[in-house]
KEMIFI-589611 format. One record per residue (C-alpha): residue number from 1; residue in one letter; chain; x, y, z. Coordinates in steps of 0.5 Angstrom, whole numbers, plus 500, padded with zeros to 3 digits. Example, Ala and Ser with C-alpha at 12.3 -4.5 7.8 and 13.67 -1.06 7.14 Angstrom:
! KEMIFI-589611
num_residu_chaine_u_v_w
1_a_A_525_491_516 $
2_s_A_527_498_514 $
! end
This chain:
! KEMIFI-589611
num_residu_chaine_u_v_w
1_x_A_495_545_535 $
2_x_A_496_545_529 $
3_x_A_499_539_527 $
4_x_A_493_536_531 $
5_x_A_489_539_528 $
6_x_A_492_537_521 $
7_x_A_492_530_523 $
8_x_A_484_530_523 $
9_x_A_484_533_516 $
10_x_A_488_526_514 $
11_x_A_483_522_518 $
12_x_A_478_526_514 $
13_x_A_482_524_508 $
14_x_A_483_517_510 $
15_x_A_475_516_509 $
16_x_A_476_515_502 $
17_x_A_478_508_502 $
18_x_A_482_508_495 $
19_x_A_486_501_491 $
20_x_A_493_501_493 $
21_x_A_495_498_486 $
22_x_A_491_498_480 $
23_x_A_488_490_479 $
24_x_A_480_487_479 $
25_x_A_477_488_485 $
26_x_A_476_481_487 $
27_x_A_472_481_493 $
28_x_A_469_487_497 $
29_x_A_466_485_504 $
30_x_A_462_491_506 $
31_x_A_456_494_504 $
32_x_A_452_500_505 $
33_x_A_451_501_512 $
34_x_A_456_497_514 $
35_x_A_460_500_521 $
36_x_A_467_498_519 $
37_x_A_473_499_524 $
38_x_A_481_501_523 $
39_x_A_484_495_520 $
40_x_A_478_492_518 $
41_x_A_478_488_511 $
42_x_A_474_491_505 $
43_x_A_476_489_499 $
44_x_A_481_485_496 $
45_x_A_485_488_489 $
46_x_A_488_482_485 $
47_x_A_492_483_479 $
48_x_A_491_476_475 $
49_x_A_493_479_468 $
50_x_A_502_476_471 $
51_x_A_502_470_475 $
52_x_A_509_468_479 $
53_x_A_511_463_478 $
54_x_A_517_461_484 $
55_x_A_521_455_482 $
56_x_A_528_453_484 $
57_x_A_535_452_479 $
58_x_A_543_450_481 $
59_x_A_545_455_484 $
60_x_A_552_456_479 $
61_x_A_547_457_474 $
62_x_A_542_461_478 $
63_x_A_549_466_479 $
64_x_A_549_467_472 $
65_x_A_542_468_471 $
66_x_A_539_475_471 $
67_x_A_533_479_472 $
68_x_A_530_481_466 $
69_x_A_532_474_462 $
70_x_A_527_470_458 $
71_x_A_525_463_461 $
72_x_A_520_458_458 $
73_x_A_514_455_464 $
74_x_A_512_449_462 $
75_x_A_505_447_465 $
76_x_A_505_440_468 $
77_x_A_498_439_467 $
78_x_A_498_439_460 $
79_x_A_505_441_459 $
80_x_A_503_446_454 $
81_x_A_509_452_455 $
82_x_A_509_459_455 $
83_x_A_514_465_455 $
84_x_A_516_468_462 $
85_x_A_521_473_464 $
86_x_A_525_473_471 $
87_x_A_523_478_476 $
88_x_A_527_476_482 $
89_x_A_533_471_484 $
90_x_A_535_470_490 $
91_x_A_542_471_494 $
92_x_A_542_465_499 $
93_x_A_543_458_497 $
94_x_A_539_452_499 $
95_x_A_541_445_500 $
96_x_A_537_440_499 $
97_x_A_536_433_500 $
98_x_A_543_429_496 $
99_x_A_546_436_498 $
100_x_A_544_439_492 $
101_x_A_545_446_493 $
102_x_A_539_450_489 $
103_x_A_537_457_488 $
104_x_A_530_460_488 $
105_x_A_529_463_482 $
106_x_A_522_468_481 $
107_x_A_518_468_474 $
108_x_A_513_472_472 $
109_x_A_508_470_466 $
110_x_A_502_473_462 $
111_x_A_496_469_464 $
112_x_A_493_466_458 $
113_x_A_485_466_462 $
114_x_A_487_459_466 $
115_x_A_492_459_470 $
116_x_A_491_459_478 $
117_x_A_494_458_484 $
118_x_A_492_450_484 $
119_x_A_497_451_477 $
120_x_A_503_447_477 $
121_x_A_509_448_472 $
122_x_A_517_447_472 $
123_x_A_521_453_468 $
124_x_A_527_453_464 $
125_x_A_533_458_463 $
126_x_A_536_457_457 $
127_x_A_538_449_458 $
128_x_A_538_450_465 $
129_x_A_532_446_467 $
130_x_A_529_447_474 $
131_x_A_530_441_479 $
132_x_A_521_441_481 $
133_x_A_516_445_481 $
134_x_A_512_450_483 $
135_x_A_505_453_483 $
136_x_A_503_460_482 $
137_x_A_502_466_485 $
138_x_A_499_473_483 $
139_x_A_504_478_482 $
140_x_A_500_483_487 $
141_x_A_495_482_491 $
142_x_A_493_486_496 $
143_x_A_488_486_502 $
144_x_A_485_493_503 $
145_x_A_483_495_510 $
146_x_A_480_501_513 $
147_x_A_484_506_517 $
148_x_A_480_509_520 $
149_x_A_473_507_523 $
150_x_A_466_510_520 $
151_x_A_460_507_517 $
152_x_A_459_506_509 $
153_x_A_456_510_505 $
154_x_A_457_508_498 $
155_x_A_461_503_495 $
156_x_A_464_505_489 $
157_x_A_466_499_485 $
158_x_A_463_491_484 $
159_x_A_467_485_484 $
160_x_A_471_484_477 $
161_x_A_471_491_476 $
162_x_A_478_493_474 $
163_x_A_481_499_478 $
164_x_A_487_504_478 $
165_x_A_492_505_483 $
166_x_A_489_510_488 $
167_x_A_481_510_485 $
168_x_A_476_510_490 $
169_x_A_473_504_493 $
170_x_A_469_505_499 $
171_x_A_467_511_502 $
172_x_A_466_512_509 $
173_x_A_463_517_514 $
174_x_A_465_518_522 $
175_x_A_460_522_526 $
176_x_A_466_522_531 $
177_x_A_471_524_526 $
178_x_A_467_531_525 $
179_x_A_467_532_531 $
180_x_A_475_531_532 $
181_x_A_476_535_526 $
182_x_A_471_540_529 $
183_x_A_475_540_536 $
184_x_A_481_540_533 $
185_x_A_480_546_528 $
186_x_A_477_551_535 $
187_x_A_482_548_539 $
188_x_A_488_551_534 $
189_x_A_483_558_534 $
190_x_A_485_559_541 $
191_x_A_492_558_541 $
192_x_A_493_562_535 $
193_x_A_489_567_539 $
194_x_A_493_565_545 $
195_x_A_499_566_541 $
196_x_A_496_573_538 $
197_x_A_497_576_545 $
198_x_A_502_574_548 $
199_x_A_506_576_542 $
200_x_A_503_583_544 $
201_x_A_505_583_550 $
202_x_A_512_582_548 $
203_x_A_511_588_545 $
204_x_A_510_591_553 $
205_x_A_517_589_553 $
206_x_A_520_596_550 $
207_x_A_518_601_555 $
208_x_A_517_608_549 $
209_x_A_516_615_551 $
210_x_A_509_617_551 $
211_x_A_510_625_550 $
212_x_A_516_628_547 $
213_x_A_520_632_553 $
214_x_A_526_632_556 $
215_x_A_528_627_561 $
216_x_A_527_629_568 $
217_x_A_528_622_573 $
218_x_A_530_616_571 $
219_x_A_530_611_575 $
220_x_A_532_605_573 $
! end
């Protein structure tokens, strides 16, 4: 009953749709009055201040590559560069065609205010150069879903806000919820009353004196 009746409170808790990482809000797809169901998209969190960029190198000198080292990004449209830092390497090998073995190499950049996903742009290591391109992606971005189902009651951010990991977005209200959580709370009630009871009647178990005297009969 107890751990029933917990669940509900986080159920409770879970009425209150916060961001999963800090980032602009780029979309938020509920509006007050909306009935959300559990796994249903209600916002969208996007971090577009770091672009990655994944690009691949030969694999012996992506061996010698390490996270943390500076690489240069040069962008294939208007070849202008800009610095970046490698924030992951793969351990498998690829072999492409001509039997060149290649390693994929992660890259993550500062954007500048234009770069996008649509964005091209080849990488360096040093001398090592990069054998193509690639486009960036947004080092985080995340679909926030509701985890339980309610109806909205208020929406505390806008598109392009900026949020913290762990604020508040969407605020949900479930009349079902309530009366779980009421249900709940009754039901644990009863059994720590039920469990009251039976713990004195534990006690019935040791058979005292009820006078003092001297024993007579015994009979068991």
């Amino acid at each position: 009953a107890q751990r029933n009746y917990n669940n509900q409170l986080e159920s409770q808790e879970d009425l209150n749709i916060t961001a999963p990482v800090s980032g602009q809000v780029y979309s938020i797809d509920v509006e007050v009055g909306d009935e959300v169901n559990a796994g249903e998209t209600v916002a969208t969190i996007r971090d577009s201040q770091t672009m990655s960029l994944e690009v691949t190198f030969p694999a012996d000198d992506a061996a010698s590559f390490y996270v943390g080292q500076s690489a240069t990004v040069t962008l294939d449209s208007t070849f202008e560069t800009l610095s970046g830092t490698i924030s992951k390497i793969s351990g498998t090998d690829t072999v492409l065609t001509g039997n060149v073995v290649v390693r994929s190499v992660t890259i993550d950049v500062s954007n500048p205010g234009g770069l996008s996903t649509s964005q091209s742009a080849s990488a360096a290591v040093g001398s090592v150069t990069s054998t193509g391109s690639g486009t960036f992606t947004y080092k985080e971005e995340e679909t926030v879903t509701a985890k339980v189902s309610g109806e909205v009651t208020a929406v505390r951010v806008a598109e392009g806000d900026q949020v913290s990991g762990g604020q508040t977005l969407v605020v949900l209200t479930s009349d079902d919820l309530e009366d779980s959580l009421q249900s709940a709370s009754d039901s644990l009630r009863n059994a720590e009353i039920s469990y009251e009871n039976q713990t004195e009647q534990l006690d019935d178990y040791t058979i005292t004196s009820p006078i003092k005297g001297t024993i007579v009969d015994k009979y068991y």
